[in-house]
C-alpha positions in Angstrom: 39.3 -54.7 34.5 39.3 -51.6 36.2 43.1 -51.4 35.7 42.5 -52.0 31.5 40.1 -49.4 31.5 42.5 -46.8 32.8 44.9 -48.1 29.7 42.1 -47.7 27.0 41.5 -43.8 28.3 44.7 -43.3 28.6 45.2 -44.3 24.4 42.0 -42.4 23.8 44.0 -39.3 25.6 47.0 -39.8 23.3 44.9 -40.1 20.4 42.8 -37.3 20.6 46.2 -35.0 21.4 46.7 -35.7 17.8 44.1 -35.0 16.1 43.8 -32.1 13.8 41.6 -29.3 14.6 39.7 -30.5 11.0 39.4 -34.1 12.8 37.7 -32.9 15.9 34.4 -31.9 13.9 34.1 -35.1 11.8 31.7 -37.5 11.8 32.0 -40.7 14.1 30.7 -44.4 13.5 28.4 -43.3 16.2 24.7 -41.8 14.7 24.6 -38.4 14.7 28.0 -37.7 17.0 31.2 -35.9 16.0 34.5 -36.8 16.8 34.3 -34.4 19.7 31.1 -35.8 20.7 32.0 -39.0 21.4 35.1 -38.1 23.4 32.9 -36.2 25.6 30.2 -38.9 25.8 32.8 -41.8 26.9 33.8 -39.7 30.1 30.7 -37.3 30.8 29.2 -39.8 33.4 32.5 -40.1 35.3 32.3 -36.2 35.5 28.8 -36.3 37.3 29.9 -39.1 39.9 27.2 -40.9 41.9 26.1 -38.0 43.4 24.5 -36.2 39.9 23.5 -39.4 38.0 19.6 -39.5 39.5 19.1 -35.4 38.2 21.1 -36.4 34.9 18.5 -39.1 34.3 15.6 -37.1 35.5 16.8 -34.4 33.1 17.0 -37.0 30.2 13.1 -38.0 31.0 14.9 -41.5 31.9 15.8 -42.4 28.6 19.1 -43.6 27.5 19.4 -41.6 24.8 18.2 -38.0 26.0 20.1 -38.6 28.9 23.2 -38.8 26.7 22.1 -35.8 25.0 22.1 -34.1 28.5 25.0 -35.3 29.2 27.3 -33.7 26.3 25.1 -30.6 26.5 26.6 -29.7 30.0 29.8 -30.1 28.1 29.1 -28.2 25.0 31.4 -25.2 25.5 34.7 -26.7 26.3 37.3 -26.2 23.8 39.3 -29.5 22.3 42.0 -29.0 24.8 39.3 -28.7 27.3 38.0 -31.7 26.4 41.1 -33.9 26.1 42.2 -32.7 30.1 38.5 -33.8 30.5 39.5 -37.6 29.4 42.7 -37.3 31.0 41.4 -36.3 34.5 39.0 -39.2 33.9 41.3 -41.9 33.1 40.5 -43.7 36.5 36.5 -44.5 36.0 34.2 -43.5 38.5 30.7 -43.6 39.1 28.3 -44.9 36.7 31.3 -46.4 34.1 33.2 -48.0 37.5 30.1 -50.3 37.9 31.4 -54.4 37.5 35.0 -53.3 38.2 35.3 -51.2 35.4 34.2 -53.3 32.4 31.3 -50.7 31.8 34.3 -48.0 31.2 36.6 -50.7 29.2 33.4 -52.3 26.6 32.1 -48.5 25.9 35.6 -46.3 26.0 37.4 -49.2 23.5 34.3 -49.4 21.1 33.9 -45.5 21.6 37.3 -45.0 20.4 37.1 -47.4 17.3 34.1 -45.1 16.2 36.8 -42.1 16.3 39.8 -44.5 15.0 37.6 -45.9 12.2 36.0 -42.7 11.1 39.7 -40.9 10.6 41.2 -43.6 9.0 43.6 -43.9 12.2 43.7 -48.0 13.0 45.2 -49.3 15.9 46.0 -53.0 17.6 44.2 -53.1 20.8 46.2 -55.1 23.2 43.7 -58.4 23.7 44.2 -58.1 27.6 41.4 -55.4 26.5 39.9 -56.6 23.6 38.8 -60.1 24.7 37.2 -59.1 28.2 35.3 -56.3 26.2 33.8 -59.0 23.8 32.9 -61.1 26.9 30.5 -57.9 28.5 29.8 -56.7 24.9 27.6 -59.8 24.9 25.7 -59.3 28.0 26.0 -55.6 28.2 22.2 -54.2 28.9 22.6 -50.9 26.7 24.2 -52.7 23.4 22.3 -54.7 20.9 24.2 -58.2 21.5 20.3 -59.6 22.0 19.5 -58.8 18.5 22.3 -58.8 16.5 24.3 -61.9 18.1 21.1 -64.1 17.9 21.8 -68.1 17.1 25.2 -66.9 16.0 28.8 -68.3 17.0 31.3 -65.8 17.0 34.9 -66.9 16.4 37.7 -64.3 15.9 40.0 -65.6 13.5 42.9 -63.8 15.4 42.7 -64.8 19.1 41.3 -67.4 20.9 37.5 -66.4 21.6 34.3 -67.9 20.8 31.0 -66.7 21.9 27.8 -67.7 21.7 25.7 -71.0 20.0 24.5 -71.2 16.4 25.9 -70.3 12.7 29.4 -69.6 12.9 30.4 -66.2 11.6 33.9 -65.6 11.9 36.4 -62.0 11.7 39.2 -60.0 13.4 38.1 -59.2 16.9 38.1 -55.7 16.7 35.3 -56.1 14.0 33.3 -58.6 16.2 33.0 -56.2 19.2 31.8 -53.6 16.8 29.1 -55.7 14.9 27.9 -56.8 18.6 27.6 -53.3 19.3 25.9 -52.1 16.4 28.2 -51.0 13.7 27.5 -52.3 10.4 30.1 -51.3 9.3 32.1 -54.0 10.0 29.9 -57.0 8.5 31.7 -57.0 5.0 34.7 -58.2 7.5 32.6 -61.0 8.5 32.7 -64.9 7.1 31.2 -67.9 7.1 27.6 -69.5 7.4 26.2 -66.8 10.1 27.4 -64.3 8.4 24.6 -63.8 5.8 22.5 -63.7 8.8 23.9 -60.8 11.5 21.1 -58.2 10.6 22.6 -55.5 8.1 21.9 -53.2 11.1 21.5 -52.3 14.1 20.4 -49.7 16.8 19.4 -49.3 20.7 16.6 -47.0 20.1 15.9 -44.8 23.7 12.5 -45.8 24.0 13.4 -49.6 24.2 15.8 -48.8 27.0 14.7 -47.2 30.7 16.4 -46.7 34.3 15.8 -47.4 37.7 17.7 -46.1 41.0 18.3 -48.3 43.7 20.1 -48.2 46.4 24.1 -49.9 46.3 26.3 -49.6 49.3 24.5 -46.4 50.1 25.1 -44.6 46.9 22.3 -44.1 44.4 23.2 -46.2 41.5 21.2 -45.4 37.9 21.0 -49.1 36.5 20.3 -48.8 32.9 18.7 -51.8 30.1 15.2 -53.3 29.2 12.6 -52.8 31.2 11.6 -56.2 31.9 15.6 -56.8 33.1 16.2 -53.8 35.1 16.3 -55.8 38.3 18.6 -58.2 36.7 20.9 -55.2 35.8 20.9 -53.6 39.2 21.4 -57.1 41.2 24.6 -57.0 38.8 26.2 -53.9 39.0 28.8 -53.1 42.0 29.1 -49.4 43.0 32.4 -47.5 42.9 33.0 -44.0 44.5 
């Protein structure tokens, strides 16, 4: 996945080189994030490597969420074409978003880049060599809301060949699957079918749900991020990239 994940930054790089400079300062899908914001955010842990995760999440008070915050405040004063060599010089993942051969950097940059593509009006078709192994993690990824919002549900996207999970069927384009599993409500008007009535109108990761451990990984000090009472899970899981 590693390889797919290099393709979906490299389409995030060619998007945001045409953005207007009016575009840039919009809101995102994403709570509270610009446009800008959420570029930063999908490469600022490659940009720390292994070596700065442990300060970045000592910073953020080890939580998710003010760790983010930290995160794009170190990048605060770059200019847009600052920020778009950022992503470029990121396009290979590394560090936290390498972990699991690169489907940490493929689920958030491909959901990241539909809260941009949504927000602007600016649809695309994601290949589904990228979309349907980023619906697989999206389920079982520790820092999205599949728990909650996929519940007793049977996902079935009505245009490719992917089920997931048991329960009510609720059926819809892929694309607006992988965002409902991650949180956006958004895309539940898109949805049919018995489950439908039932994916919660919405949904969120607050920080204090989520915490973070550092273990050691091939002698690299890897941040493994998700509920508390699966943390060890998480860092059995996760492989380490340099």
């Amino acid at each position: 996945m590693a390889t797919l994940a290099r393709h979906e930054r490299t389409s995030l790089v060619e998007l945001l080189q045409n953005l207007t400079r009016d575009e840039w300062d919009r809101p995102s899908l994403c709570a509270s994030w610009s446009v800008r914001e959420v570029a930063i955010h999908v490469v600022s842990y490659d940009d720390l490597g292994w070596p700065g995760l442990p300060m970045a999440f000592i910073r953020g008070g080890l939580r998710v969420d003010s760790v983010n915050a930290h995160t794009l405040a170190l990048h605060a004063d770059l200019s847009n074409e600052e920020v778009i060599e950022l992503v470029r010089r990121c396009e290979k993942p590394r560090g936290l978003t390498s972990a699991l051969n690169g489907a940490i950097a493929l689920t958030d940059g491909l959901i990241h880049q539909q809260d941009i593509r949504r927000a602007l009006d600016r649809p695309r078709e994601i290949p589904a060599e990228r979309l349907l192994p980023a619906l697989d993690f999206a389920l079982k990824a520790p820092t999205l809301p599949a728990k909650q919002n996929a519940r007793s549900l049977r996902q079935v996207a009505t245009d490719c060949d992917w089920p997931g999970g048991t329960g009510d069927e609720v059926a819809g384009l892929a694309e607006s699957l992988v965002m409902a599993i991650a949180g956006r409500p958004v895309t539940l008007d898109e949805m049919s079918g018995p489950g439908s009535s039932h994916w919660p109108s919405a949904a969120t990761v607050p920080g204090h749900d989520f915490a973070v451990e550092l273990v050691d990984c091939n002698d690299n000090r890897l941040v493994a991020v998700g509920p508390k009472v699966r943390l060890r899970n998480v860092s059995k899981q996760l492989g380490c990239a340099t």
